[in-house]
ROLUM-517335 format. One line per field, with one value per residue (C-alpha): x, z, y. Coordinates in pm, whole numbers, plus 50000, padded with zeros to 5 digits. Layout:
BEGIN
x: c(X|...) .
z: c(Z|...) .
y: c(Y|...) .
! end
This chain:
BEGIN
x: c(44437|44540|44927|45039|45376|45611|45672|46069|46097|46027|46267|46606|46562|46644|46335|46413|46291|46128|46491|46578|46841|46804|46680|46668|46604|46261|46214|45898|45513|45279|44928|44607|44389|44033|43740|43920|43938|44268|44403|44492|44865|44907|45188|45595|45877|46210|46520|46678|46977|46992|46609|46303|46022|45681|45533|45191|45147|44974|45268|45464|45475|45637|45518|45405|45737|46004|46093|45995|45992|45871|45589|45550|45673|45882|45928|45806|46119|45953|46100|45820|45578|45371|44976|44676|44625|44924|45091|45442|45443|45790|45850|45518|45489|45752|45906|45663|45425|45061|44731|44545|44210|44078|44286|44364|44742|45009|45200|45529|45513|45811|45695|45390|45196|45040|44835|44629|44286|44045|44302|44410|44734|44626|44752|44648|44794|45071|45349|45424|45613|46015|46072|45957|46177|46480|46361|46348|46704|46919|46724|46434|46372|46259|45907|45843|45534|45327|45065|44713|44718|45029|44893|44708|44434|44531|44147|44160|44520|44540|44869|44977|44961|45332|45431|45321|45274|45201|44929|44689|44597|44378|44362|43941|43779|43500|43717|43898|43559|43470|43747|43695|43863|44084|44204|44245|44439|44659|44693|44828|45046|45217|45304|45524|45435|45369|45187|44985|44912|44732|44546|44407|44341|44141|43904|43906|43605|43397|43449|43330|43525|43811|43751|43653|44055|44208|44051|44184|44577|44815|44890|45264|45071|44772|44981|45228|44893|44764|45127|45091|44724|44568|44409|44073|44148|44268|43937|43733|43814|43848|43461|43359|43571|43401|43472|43720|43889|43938|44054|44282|44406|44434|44624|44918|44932|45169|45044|45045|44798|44516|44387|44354|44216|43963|43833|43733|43534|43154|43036|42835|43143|43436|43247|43201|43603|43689|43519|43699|44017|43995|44059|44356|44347|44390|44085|43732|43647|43958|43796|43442|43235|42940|42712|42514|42095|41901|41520|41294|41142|40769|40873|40765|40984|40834|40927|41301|41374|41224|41533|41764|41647|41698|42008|42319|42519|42826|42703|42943|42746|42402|42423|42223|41957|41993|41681|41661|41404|41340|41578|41774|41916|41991|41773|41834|41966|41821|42012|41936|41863|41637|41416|41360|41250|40976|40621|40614|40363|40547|40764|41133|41208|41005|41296|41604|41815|41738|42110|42339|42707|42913|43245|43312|43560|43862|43892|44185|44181|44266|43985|43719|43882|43813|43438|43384|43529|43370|43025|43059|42968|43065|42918|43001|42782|43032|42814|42985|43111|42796|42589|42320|42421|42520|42811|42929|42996|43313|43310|43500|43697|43777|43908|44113|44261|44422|44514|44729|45084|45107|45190|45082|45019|45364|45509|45312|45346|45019|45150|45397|45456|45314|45543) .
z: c(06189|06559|06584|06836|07035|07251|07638|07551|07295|07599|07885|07954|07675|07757|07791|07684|07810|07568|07529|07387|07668|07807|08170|08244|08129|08152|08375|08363|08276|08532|08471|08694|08717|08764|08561|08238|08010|07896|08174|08116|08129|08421|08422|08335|08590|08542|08679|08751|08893|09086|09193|09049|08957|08873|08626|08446|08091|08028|08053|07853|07490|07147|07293|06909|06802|07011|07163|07471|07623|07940|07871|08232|08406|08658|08778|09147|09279|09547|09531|09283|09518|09390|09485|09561|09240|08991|08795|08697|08324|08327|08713|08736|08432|08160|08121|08407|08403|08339|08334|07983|08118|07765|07676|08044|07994|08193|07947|07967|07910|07615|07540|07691|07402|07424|07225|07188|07185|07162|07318|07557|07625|07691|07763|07496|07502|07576|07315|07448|07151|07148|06891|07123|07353|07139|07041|07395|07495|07165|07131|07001|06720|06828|06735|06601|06572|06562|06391|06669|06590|06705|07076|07347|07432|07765|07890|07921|08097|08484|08672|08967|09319|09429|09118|09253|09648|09671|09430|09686|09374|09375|09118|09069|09166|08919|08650|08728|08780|08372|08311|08367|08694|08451|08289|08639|08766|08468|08542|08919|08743|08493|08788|09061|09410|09492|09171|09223|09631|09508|09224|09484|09741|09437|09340|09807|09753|09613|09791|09548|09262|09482|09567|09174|09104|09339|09194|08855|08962|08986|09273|09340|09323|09587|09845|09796|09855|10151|10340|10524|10592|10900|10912|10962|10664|10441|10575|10477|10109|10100|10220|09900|09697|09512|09721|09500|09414|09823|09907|09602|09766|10187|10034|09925|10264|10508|10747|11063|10866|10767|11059|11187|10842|10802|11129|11076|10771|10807|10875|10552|10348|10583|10537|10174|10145|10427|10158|09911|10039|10087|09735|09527|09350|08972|09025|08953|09351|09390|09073|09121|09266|09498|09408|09147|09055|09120|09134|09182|08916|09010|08868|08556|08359|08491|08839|08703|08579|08873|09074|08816|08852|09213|09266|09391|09221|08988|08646|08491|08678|08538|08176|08323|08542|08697|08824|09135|09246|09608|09787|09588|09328|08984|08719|08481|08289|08093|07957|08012|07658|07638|07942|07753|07439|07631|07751|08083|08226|08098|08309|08341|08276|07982|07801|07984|07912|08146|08068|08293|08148|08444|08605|08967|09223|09204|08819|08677|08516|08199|08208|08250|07990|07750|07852|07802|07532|07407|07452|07364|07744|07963|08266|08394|08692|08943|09127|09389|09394|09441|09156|09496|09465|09274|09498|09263|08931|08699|08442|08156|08258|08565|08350|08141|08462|08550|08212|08132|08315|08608|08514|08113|08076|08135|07908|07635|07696|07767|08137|07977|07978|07615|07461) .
y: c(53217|53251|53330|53139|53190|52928|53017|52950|53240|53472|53318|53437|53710|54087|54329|54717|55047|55294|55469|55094|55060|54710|54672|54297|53971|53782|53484|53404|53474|53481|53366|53368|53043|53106|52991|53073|52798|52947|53138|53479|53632|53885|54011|53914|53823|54029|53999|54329|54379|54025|54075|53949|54196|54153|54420|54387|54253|54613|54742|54527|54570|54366|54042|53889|54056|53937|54216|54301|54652|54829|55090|55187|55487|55292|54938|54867|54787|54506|54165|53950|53705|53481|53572|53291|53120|53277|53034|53048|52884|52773|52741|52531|52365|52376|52049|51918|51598|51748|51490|51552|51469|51406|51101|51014|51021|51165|51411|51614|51970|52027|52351|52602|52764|53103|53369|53673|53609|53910|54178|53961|53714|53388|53026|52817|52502|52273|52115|51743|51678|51606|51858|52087|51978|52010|52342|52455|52315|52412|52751|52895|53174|53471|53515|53180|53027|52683|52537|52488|52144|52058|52119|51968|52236|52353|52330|51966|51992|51978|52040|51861|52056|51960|52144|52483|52482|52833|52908|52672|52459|52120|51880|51882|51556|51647|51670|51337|51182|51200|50969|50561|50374|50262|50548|50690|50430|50437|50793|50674|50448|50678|50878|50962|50835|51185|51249|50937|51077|51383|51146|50935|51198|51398|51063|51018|51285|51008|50679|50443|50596|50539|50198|50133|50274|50067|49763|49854|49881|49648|49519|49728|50036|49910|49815|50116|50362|50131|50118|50453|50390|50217|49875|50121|50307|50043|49834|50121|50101|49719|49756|49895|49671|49406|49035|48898|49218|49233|48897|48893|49223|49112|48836|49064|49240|49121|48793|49055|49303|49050|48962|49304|49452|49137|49204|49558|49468|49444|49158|49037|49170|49001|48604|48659|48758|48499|48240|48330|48298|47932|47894|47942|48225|48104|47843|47913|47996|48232|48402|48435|48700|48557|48859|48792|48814|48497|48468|48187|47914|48115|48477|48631|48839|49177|49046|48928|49284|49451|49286|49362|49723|49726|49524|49665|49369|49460|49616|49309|49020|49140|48998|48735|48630|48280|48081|47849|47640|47556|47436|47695|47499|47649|47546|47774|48079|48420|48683|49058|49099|48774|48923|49259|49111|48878|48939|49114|48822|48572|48266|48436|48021|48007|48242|48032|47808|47492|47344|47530|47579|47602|47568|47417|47651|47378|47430|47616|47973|47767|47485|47819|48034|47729|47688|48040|48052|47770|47892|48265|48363|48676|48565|48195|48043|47817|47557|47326|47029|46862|47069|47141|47545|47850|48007|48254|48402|48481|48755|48821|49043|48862|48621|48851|49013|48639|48577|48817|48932|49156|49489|49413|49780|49913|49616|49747|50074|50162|50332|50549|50919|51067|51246) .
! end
């Protein structure tokens, strides 16, 4: 079994010379990020004499035991400075919030764990645990050890840039990009506003995924990432926001910032959101999104899933496929799963349902939450007032977004830091 050692055993403790006559006292161990999934240990930090030295792990020796000693001719006397990618484990990260990129929580670093792995000192994990912290504060044993599964495996830990400026560190987009919207925005939310800057400036690299993050915080945490931005920039992303998610969002800006943001929209995107902001935002229309598949009484089923395959619409609006005739009046509705199961040739209205459960856009969040309920839907057509037209669609989780309280997560916990 792999022996593995805490960072906090090391700090502050004196390091010997082969005489045994002590020469200084360990600050710090320096390790070098690279492709490693456990990043080697280069080298120790010593204070000497009021100055901190660097020397070489290869010349350090007792590291399993406790003791450390200097094996090295001499010490190079010049002052210790950090090089391009060297991490400092307790400057940088001990007792620091780190993402774990598996779970997609912000965690705090109690205690670094490290370990020899095939010759060769290692960073192996980190202890988020509080009795590691109380371990670290009241003292640790010298040489004491920990079980491996008491650790988060530091391969699926990422450390924030602001905690080390100098080692020219970036928090990889393609790393964040594994992770949901939501876990990524709940990542934002966990964190500092400076934390949550380099978390949105990481997911910037892919401006859908950034988009898709804004739309799943709340609505503090939007406008305190839009504030320093221009109305161009804060258009930009609002562009690639669903409808609804966008006018629910221009209506939180201040009055002298709509305008100006609405206008720089393009101009298919800025009358669908203009729409929607002549309702209220807990009805039906305030809810809905108007993108949704729709194809005519004449198609056949092959022809209904060709537009599916080809649509750009919101994965969560194309559980169904809703038919119009004509003048463009709905006449019916076929599920995704009822399309795949019928002949290719056949009428897509031959597998629909021909009585339409809908809502209208002056209904309350309440009066659809009970007809969706009531009929075991995830998708809910709104027609207008006078039945004549489909003007949008509200999905579940539309719904669920209404229902329950702003800022739920942190209520229940669910935007804390692990420990």
């Amino acid at each position: 079994m792999t022996e593995i050692l805490h960072l906090s055993t090391f700090l502050r403790r004196p390091i010997f010379d082969a005489d045994g006559d002590r020469i200084g006292r360990v600050q710090d161990l320096v390790a070098r990020l690279g492709d490693d999934a456990h990043p080697p240990i280069v080298g120790v930090v010593i204070r000497i004499e009021g100055r901190n030295l660097f020397v070489p792990i290869r010349k350090i020796g007792g590291l399993a035991q406790g003791r450390m000693t200097f094996e090295g001719r001499r010490v190079d006397l010049r002052r210790f400075e950090r090089r391009p990618g060297e991490l400092l484990l307790a400057e940088d990260l001990l007792a620091r919030h780190l993402i774990n990129l598996v779970r997609g929580r912000i965690i705090i670093a109690n205690e670094i764990e490290i370990a020899q792995m095939e010759g060769r000192w290692e960073v192996v994990g980190v202890d988020p645990g509080r009795r590691s912290f109380v371990r670290r504060v009241l003292g640790p044993t010298v040489g004491q050890r920990v079980k491996t599964d008491a650790i988060v495996d530091f391969a699926s830990i990422e450390p924030f840039v602001g905690h080390v400026p100098t080692a020219r560190l970036r928090i990889p987009y393609r790393k964040l990009a594994k992770l949901h919207p939501a876990q990524i925005a709940d990542l934002v939310e966990q964190a500092s506003h400076e934390e949550g800057e380099e978390i949105i400036k990481a997911v910037g690299l892919d401006r859908e995924l950034e988009a898709d993050v804004f739309e799943e915080l709340d609505t503090t945490h939007q406008l305190e990432f839009l504030e320093a931005r221009t109305d161009v920039e804060a258009a930009r992303l609002l562009a690639r926001m669903e409808p609804d998610n966008a006018a629910d969002l221009i209506n939180e800006f201040d009055q002298e910032r709509r305008l100006p943001i609405l206008e720089q929209l393009p101009a298919e995107h800025q009358a669908k959101v203009l729409n929607l902001l002549t309702y209220n935002a807990d009805t039906a229309g305030g809810m809905m999104n108007p993108d949704f598949v729709a194809v005519a009484a004449t198609a056949t089923v092959h022809d209904a899933l060709d537009v599916v395959r080809t649509s750009k619409v919101p994965a969560e609006s194309l559980h169904s496929v809703f038919i119009v005739d004509e003048q463009g009046q709905p006449v019916g509705t076929s599920s995704l799963a009822a399309l795949l199961r019928a002949n290719g040739d056949e009428l897509a209205l031959s597998v629909a349902r021909t009585h339409l459960t809908h809502v209208h856009p002056h209904w309350d969040l309440h009066r659809v939450a009970r007809v969706m309920s009531d009929f075991n839907l995830t998708l809910l057509p709104v027609l207008d007032e006078a039945h004549g037209q489909m003007i949008g669609v509200v999905t579940v989780d539309d719904l669920l977004e209404e229902l329950l309280p702003q800022g739920w997560r942190r209520e229940f916990g669910m935007s804390a830091v692990e420990e």
